[in-house]
C-alpha positions in Angstrom: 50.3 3.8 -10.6 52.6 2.6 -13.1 50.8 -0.7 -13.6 47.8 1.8 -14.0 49.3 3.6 -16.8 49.8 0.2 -18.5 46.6 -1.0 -18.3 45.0 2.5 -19.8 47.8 2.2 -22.3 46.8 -1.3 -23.7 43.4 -0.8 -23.5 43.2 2.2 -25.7 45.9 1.5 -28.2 46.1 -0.8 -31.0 49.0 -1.9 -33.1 46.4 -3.4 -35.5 44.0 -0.4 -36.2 45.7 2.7 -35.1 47.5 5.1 -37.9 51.5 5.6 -37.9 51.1 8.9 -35.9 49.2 7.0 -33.2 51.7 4.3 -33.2 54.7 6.9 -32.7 53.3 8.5 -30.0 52.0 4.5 -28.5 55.7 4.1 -28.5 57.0 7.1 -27.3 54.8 6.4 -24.4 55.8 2.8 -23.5 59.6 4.2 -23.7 58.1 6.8 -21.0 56.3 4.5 -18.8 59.9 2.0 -19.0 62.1 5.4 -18.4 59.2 5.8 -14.7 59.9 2.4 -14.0 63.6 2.5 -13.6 63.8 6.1 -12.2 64.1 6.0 -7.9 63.5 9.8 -7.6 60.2 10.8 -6.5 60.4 14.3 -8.0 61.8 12.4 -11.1 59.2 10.0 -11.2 55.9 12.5 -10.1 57.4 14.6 -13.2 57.5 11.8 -15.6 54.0 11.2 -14.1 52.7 14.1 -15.5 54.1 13.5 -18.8 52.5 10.2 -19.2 48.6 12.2 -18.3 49.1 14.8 -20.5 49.4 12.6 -23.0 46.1 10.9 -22.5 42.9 11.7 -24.1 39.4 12.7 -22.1 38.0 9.6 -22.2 41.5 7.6 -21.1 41.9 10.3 -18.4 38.3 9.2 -16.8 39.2 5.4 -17.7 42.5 6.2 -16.0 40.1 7.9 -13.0 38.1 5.2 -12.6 40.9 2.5 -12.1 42.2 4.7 -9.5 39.0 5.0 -7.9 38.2 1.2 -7.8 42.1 0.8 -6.6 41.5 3.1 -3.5 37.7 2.1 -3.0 37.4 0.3 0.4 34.0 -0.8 0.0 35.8 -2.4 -3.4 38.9 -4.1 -1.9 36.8 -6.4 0.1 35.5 -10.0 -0.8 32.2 -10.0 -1.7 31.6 -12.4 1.1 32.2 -10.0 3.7 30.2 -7.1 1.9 26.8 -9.4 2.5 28.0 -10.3 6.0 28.5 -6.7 6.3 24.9 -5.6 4.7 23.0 -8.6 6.4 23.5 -6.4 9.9 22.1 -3.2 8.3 18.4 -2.4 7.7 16.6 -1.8 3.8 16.9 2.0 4.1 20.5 2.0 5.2 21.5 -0.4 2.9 19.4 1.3 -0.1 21.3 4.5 1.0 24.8 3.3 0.1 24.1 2.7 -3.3 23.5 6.2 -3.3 27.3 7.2 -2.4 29.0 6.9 -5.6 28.4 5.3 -9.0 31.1 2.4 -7.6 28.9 1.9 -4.8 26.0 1.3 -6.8 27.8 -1.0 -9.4 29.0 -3.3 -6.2 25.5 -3.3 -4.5 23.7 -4.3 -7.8 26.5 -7.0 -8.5 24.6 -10.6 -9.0 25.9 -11.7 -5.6 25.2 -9.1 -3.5 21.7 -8.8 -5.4 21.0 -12.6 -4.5 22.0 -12.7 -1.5 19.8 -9.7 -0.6 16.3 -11.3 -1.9 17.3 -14.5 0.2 17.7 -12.2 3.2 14.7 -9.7 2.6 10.9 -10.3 2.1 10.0 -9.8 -1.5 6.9 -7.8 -2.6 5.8 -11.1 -4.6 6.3 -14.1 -2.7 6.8 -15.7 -6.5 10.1 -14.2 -6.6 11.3 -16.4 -3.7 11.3 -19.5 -5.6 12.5 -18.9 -9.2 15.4 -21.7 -9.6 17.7 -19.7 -11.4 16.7 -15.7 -12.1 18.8 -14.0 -14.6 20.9 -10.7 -13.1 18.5 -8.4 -15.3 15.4 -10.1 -13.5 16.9 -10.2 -10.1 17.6 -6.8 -10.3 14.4 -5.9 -11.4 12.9 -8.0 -8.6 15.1 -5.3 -6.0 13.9 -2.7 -7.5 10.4 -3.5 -6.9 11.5 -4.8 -3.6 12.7 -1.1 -2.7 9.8 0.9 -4.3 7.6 -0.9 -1.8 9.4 -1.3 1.0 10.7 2.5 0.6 7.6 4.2 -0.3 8.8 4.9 -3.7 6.4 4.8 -6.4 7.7 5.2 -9.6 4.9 7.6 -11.2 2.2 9.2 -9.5 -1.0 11.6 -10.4 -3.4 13.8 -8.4 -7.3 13.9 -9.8 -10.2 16.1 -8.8 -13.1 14.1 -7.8 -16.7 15.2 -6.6 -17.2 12.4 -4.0 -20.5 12.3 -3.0 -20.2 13.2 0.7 -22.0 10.6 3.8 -21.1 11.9 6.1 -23.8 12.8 9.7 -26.6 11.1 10.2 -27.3 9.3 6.8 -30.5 7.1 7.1 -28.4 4.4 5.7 -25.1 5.1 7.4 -23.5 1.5 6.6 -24.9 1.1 3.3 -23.6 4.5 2.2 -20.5 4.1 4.4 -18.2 3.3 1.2 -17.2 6.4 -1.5 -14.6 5.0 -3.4 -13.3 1.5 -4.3 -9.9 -0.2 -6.0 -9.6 -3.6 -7.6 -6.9 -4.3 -10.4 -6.6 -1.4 -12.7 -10.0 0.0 -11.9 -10.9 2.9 -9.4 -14.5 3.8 -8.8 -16.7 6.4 -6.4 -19.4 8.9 -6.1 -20.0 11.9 -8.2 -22.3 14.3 -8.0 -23.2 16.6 -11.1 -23.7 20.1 -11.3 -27.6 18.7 -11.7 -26.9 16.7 -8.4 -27.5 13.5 -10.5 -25.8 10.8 -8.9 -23.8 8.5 -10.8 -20.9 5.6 -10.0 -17.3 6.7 -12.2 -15.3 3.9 -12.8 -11.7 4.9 -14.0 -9.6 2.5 -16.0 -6.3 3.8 -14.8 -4.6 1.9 -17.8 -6.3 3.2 -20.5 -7.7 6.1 -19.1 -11.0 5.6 -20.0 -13.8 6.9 -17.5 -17.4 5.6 -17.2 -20.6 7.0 -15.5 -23.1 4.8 -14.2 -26.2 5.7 -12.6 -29.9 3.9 -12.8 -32.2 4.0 -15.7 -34.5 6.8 -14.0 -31.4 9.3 -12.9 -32.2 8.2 -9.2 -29.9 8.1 -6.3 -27.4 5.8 -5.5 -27.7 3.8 -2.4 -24.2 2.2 -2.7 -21.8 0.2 -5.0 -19.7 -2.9 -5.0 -16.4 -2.8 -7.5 -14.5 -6.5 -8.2 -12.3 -6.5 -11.7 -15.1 -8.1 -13.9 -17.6 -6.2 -12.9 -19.4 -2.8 -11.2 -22.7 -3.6 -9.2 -24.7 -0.8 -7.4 -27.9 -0.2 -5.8 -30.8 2.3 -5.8 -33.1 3.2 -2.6 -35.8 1.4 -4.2 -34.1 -2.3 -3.6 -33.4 -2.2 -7.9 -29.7 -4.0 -8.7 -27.7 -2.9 -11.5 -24.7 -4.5 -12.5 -22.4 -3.9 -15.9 -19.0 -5.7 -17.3 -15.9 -3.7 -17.5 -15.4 -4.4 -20.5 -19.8 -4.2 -21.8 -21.7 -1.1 -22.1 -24.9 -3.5 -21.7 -26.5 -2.6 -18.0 -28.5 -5.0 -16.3 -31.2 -4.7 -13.9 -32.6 -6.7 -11.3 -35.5 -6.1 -8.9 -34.7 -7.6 -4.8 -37.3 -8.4 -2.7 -37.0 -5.5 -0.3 -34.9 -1.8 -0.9 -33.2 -2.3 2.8 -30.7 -4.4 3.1 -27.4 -4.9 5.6 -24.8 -5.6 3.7 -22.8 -5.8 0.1 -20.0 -6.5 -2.0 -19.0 -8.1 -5.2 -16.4 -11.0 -5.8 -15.8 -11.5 -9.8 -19.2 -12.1 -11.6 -20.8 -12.2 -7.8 -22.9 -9.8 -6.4 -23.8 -10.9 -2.6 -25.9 -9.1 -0.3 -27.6 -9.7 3.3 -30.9 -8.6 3.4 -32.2 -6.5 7.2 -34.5 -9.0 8.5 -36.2 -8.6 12.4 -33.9 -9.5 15.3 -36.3 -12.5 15.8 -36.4 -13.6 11.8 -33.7 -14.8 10.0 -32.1 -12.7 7.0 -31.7 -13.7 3.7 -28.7 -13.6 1.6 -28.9 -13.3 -1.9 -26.0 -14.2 -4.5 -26.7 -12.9 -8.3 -25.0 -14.0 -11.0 -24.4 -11.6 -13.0 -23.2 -13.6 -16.1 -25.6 -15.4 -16.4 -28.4 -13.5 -14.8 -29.3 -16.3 -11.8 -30.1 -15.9 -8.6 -29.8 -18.0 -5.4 -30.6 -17.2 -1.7 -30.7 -18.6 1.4 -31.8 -18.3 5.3 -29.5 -17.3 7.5 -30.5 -17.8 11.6 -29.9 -13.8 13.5 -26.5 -13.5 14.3 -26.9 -12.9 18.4 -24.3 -12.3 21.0 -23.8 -15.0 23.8 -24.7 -14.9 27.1 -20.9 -15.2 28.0 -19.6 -13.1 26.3 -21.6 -9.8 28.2 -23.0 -12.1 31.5 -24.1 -8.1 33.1 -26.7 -8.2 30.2 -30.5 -9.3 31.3 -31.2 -9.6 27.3 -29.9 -11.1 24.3 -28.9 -8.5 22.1 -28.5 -9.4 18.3 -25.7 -8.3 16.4 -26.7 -5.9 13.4 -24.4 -7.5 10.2 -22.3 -4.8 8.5 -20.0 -6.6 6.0 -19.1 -9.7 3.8 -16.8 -11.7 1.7 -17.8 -13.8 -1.5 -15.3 -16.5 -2.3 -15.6 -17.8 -5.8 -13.0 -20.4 -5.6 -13.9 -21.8 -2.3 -17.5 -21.1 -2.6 -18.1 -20.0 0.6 -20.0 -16.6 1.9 -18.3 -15.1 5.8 -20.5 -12.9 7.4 -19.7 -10.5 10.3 -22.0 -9.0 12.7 -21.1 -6.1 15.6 -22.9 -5.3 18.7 -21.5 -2.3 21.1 -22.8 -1.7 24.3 -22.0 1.8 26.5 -20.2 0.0 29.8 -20.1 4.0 31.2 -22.7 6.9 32.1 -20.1 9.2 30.2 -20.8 7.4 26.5 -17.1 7.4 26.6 -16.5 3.3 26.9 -18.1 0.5 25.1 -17.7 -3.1 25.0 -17.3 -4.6 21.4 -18.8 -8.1 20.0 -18.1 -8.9 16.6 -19.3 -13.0 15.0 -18.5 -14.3 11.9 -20.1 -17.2 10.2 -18.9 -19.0 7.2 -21.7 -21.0 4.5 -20.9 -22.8 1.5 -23.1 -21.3 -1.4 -25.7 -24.2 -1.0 -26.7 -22.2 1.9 -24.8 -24.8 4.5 -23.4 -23.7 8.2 -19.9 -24.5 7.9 -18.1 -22.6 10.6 -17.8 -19.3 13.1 -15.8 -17.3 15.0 -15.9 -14.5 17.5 -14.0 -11.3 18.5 -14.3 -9.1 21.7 -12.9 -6.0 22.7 -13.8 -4.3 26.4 -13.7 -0.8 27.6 -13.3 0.7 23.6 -13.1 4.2 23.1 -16.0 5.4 22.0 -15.8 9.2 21.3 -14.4 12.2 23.3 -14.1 15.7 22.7 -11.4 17.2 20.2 -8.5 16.8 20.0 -9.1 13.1 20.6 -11.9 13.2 18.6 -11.8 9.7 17.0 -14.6 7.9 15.8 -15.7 4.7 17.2 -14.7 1.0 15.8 -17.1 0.3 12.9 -17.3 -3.0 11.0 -16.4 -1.8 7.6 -15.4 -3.3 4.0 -12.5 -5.9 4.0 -10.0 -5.3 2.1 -7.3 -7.4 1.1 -4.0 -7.5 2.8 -1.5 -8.8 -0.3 -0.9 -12.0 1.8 -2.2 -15.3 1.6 -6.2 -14.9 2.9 -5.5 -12.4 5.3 -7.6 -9.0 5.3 -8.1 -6.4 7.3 -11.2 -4.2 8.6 -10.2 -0.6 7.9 -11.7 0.9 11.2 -8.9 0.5 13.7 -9.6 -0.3 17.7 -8.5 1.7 20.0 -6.7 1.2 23.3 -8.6 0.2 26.5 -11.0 2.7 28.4 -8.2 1.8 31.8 -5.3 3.2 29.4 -6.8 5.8 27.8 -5.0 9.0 28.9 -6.0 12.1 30.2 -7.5 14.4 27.7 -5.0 17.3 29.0 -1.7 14.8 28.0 -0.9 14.7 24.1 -0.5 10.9 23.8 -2.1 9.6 21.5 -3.9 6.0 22.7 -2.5 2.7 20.7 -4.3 1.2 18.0 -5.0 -1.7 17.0 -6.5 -3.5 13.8 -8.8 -6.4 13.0 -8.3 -9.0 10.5 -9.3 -11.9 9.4 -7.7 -14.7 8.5 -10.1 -16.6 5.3 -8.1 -19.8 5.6 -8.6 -20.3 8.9 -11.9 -18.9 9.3 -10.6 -16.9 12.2 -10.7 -13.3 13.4 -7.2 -12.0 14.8 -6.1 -8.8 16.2 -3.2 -7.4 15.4 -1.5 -4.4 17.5 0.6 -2.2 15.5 4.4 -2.3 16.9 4.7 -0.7 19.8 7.7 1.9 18.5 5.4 2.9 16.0 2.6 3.7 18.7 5.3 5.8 20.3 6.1 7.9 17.3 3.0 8.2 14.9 1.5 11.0 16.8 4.7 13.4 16.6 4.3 16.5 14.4 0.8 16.0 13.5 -1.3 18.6 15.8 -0.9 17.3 19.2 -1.9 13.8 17.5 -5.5 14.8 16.5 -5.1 14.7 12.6 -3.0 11.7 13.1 -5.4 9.2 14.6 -7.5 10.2 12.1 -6.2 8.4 9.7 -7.0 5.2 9.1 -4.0 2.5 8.8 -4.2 -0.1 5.6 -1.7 -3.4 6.3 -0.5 -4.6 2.5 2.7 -7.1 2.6 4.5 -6.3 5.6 3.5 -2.6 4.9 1.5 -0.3 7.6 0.2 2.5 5.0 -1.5 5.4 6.7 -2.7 8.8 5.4 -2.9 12.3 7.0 -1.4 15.2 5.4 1.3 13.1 3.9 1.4 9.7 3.1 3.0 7.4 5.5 4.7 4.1 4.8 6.2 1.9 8.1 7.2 -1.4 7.5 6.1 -4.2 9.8 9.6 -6.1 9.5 11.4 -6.9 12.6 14.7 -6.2 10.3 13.8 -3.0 9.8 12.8 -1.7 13.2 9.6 -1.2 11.9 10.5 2.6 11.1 8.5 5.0 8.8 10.8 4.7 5.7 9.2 7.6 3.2 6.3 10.1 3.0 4.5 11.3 0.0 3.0 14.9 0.3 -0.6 15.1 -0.4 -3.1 17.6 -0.9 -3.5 20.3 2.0 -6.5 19.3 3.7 -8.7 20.1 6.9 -8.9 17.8 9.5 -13.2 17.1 9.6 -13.1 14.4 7.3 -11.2 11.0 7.3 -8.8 10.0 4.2 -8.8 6.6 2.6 -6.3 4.5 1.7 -6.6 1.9 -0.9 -4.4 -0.7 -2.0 -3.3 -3.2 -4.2 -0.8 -4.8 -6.4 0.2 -1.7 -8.7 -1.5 1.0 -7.2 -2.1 3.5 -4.0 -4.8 5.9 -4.3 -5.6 8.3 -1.1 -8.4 10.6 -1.4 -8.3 13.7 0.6 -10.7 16.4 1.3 -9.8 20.2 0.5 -10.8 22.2 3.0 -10.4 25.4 1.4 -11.7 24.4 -1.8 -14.5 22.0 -0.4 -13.9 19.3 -3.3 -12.3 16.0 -2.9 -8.9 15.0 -4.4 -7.2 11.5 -5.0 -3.9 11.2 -5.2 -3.1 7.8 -7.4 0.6 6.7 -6.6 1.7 3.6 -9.2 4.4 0.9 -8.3 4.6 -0.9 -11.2 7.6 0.1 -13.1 6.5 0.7 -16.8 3.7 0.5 -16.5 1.5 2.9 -19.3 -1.1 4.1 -18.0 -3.2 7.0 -17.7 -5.9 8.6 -15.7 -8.9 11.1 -17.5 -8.2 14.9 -16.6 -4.9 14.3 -15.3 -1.3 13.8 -16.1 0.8 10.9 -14.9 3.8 12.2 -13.9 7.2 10.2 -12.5 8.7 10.8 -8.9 12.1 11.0 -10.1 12.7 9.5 -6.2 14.9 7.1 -7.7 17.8 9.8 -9.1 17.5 11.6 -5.5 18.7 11.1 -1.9 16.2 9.9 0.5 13.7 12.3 2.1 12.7 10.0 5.4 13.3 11.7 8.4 16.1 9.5 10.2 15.0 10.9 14.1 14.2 8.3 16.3 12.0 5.7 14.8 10.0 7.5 12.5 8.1 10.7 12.1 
C-alpha cells in the first residue's frame, strides 16, 4: 500500500507547476507517507493510512482505486502467455463474456496480444483479415469486433419495415416462377407490392441512402417474377415481355422473349439468364440478355432426364422439370439444376428425390454435370409436422468461396421419420453446391443442434418451418425469433443469440436473406395480415437508412448476453 500511495503521489504532484500551497501540503504528505514507513503498529499505521486518503482528491482517490484493483486482479497478475493458453480452452461466447466482468477485464482481453492471438485461433468473418502482415491494434480490434457481432448474433443497428408482399402462396399457375417475393444483393433489398389499386409493382430499397423505387411494366400489368443482382433489377410479365433497369438509371428497357412460359431465372451483374419450358422430348432454350448493351445470345440445351440407375423400379424415363440457375460472369459459365420426385408410398407420405446439374460455357458448350439423390423424403403429413416438401429453389450465396446453398432444406429418411404422436422433430439437412467444383453436396446440420432446435417452439411445428440459411460458418434460421448457431467445432456449435421478431402466425414460412452487411427476415403478421421485414445491419458505421422507417442501434454491445446457456442451445 505504501508503494501505492507513492505512486499516486508522484503522479499527481509537481514541483514544477504546482502553487506554494500545493507544494506545502506535497510535503507534508511525503513526511506522512516516511512517518507509515517506519511505524510497526498496525493500528498506527491503518491510522496514518487514513490520513494519507483524506488528503487525496476524487480523481487521485479513483487513480489510487484503480492501482489497487489491478494489484489484487487475478486475471491481471498472470503473464499474458497463460491468459491465451487459458482462453484457447474456452469457446467465443464464454470468452466474449469475460470482457464483460469489469472494465479491467475488458482492457486485458482487448490488449494487442490477447487480441492477436485470438484472430489466429478463431475464424474471421473476412477471410482477408487472416493475412494482413502487420494490423495496427485499432484495426485488430476492429477486426474482433466484427468477428463477435457475427459470430454472436449482434448486429449493431437494426430496423423493422411494413411491406405489402405480394402473397404466392396455393396453387399459383406458375408456382416456381412466382416462388420468390423478396431478394438481397449489396445494399439493395427488393419484393412484391401490391397497391391499394392491386397494381403490381417490384420496390427496390437502397438501404444506404434510403431511396425506394417502384417498378412495374409499361401497361400496369402483373408481375410474373423478378431477378435482383447489384447492377441491375430484371423482371418479367405473363406475356413473355423483359424489363430490366440500372440501379443507378431511371431508363427502363424492354425486351420481347419468344414465349411468356419459361422454367427458370435470375440475374448475375448486367446478366439476365433464363431457361425457357420446352416439351420433355425437345430441348429448352436458354437465353442470356445483356442488358448493357441490349444483346442477346441463346442456346440449345438437350432435356435434363433422370437415369435408368438411379430409379431401376421405374418402366419410363421421367424428365426432370429445371427449377433454378446460376450466371457466372467471371467464369462464364451457366449451371442448371433439374428435380424429379417420385411418390415411393400409397400414403403420398414418401418420395424419392433426383436432382442434375449441368454446367455450359456461354458459347453454349457442355462442360460438365453432376447428380444428387435423396430416398424415402418426407413429403407432407398432417400438422404439427406439417412441413413442406424439398423444392429446388434460388441459390443463394453462402459467404465462402463458391459455395451456396438451396434454401429448401431435406428432411430425414421416410425409415426415421417418427411417429406423428412423439414431438421430435425429424433432422434436416441442406443442399449446396459447390461452383468450383461443379459438385452438389449435402450437408447435415450438427447433430446437437438437431437435438435442440425443436425445444420451445410449439411441439417443433413453427420450428421446422423455418427455413435455415448457412453464411460463414453461421446456421441462421427464422421463427419467432431469429436464431444464430455457429457451425464451429470450437464452439460446440451452440445457438449463441436470438433477435425477437415480429409476432407472427405459423401458416406462412419466413425468409432469411443474407449477405456481407446485412440480415433481413420477413415475417408474416397474423393478426394484422401484412408482411413485416426486419432488416438487422452488421457493419459497424455504417449510415444508412431505410424509407418509412427508423434505424435504430441494439445497444447489445453495453449489455450482458441474452443466449440461453441450457444445454446446447434453445
Amino acid at each position: 500500500m505504501l508503494c501505492l500511495l507513492r505512486q499516486c503521489q508522484e503522479h499527481f504532484f509537481d514541483h514544477a507547476h504546482q502553487p506554494p500551497d500545493h507544494v506545502s501540503s506535497r510535503h507534508t504528505s511525503m513526511e506522512q507517507v516516511q512517518k507509515l514507513a517506519k511505524t510497526q503498529n498496525e493500528t498506527d499505521r491503518l491510522a496514518l493510512l487514513h490520513q494519507l486518503v483524506d488528503q487525496l482528491n476524487s480523481k487521485e482517490r479513483h487513480a489510487l482505486a484503480r492501482i489497487i484493483s489491478v494489484k489484487n486482479d487475478r486475471l491481471a497478475a498472470l503473464p499474458v502467455e497463460l491468459v491465451i493458453q487459458i482462453l484457447s480452452n474456452l469457446d467465443f461466447l464464454y470468452t466474449w463474456k469475460l470482457q464483460l466482468v469489469c472494465q479491467q477485464w475488458r482492457d486485458i482481453l482487448s490488449s494487442e496480444q490477447i487480441v492477436d492471438a485470438a484472430l489466429k485461433r478463431w475464424d474471421t468473418h473476412r477471410p482477408e483479415d487472416r493475412v494482413k502482415s502487420s494490423p495496427t491494434v485499432e484495426a485488430s480490434k476492429d477486426i474482433l469486433r466484427r468477428l463477435q457481432s457475427w459470430r454472436l448474433g449482434r448486429p449493431f443497428t437494426r430496423c423493422a419495415k411494413h411491406i405489402d408482399i405480394r402473397d404466392t402462396g396455393g396453387d399459383h399457375p406458375h408456382r416456381y416462377q412466382a416462388s420468390r417475393t423478396s431478394a438481397l444483393s449489396g445494399h439493395y433489398f427488393a419484393y412484391f407490392e401490391i397497391s391499394p389499386r392491386s397494381d403490381q409493382a417490384v420496390v427496390v430499397l437502397n438501404l444506404v441512402t434510403g431511396t425506394r423505387t417502384r417498378y412495374h411494366g409499361t401497361a400496369r400489368e402483373p408481375i410474373l417474377r423478378f431477378a435482383l443482382s447489384n447492377d441491375i433489377i430484371a423482371y418479367t410479365n405473363f406475356h413473355g415481355k423483359l424489363y430490366t433497369c440500372k440501379h443507378d438509371d431511371i431508363q427502363l428497357g424492354s425486351v420481347q422473349l419468344s414465349s411468356a412460359i419459361y422454367q427458370a431465372f435470375s440475374a448475375e451483374r448486367d446478366i439476365v439468364g433464363i431457361v425457357m419450358q420446352a416439351r420433355s422430348s425437345r430441348p429448352a432454350t436458354v437465353i442470356l440478355y445483356n442488358c448493357s448493351n441490349c444483346t442477346m445470345r441463346n442456346f440449345e440445351i438437350e432435356p435434363v432426364k433422370v437415369p435408368a440407375e438411379a430409379l431401376p423400379d421405374l418402366a419410363f424415363d421421367p424428365g426432370c422439370s429445371i427449377r433454378t440457375l446460376l450466371i457466372s460472369v467471371d467464369a462464364r459459365t451457366v449451371d442448371i439444376f433439374g428435380q424429379q420426385d417420385l411418390t415411393t408410398d400409397e400414403s403420398g407420405k414418401s418420395q424419392n428425390v433426383y436432382v442434375e446439374h449441368r454446367r455450359y460455357a456461354f458459347d453454349g458448350k457442355y462442360l460438365s454435370s453432376s447428380s444428387w439423390r435423396r430416398t424415402g423424403t418426407r413429403a407432407k403429413a398432417p400438422w404439427p409436422y406439417d412441413y413442406d416438401r424439398f423444392e429446388l429453389t434460388d441459390l443463394h450465396h453462402t459467404g465462402i468461396g463458391g459455395h451456396y446453398v438451396f434454401r429448401s432444406p431435406v428432411q430425414q429418411s421416410a425409415d426415421q421419420l417418427p411417429s406423428l404422436s412423439t414431438r421430435t422433430p425429424p433432422r434436416q439437412m441442406l443442399l449446396c453446391f459447390d461452383a468450383e467444383a461443379a459438385r452438389l453436396k449435402e450437408y447435415a446440420l450438427p447433430i446437437d443442434y438437431q437435438q435442440s432446435r425443436g425445444q420451445g417452439h410449439d411441439d417443433g411445428g413453427r420450428a421446422n418451418r423455418s427455413r435455415p440459411m448457412l453464411w460463414k460458418n453461421l446456421e441462421i434460421r427464422a421463427a419467432e425469433s431469429l436464431y444464430f448457431s455457429t457451425m464451429s467445432d470450437t464452439d460446440r456449435h451452440r445457438i449463441q443469440n436470438r433477435l425477437q421478431l415480429r409476432s407472427r402466425g405459423n401458416e406462412r414460412q419466413s425468409q432469411v436473406l443474407v449477405n456481407e452487411s446485412f440480415v433481413v427476415a420477413t415475417s408474416w403478421l397474423s393478426q394484422a395480415k401484412e408482411w413485416h421485414a426486419d432488416i438487422f445491419c452488421f457493419e459497424e458505421n455504417l449510415d444508412w437508412a431505410v424509407h418509412g422507417s427508423e434505424v435504430i442501434p441494439t445497444n447489445f454491445w453495453n449489455a450482458a448476453p441474452s443466449t440461453n446457456e441450457t444445454g446446447h442451445g434453445e
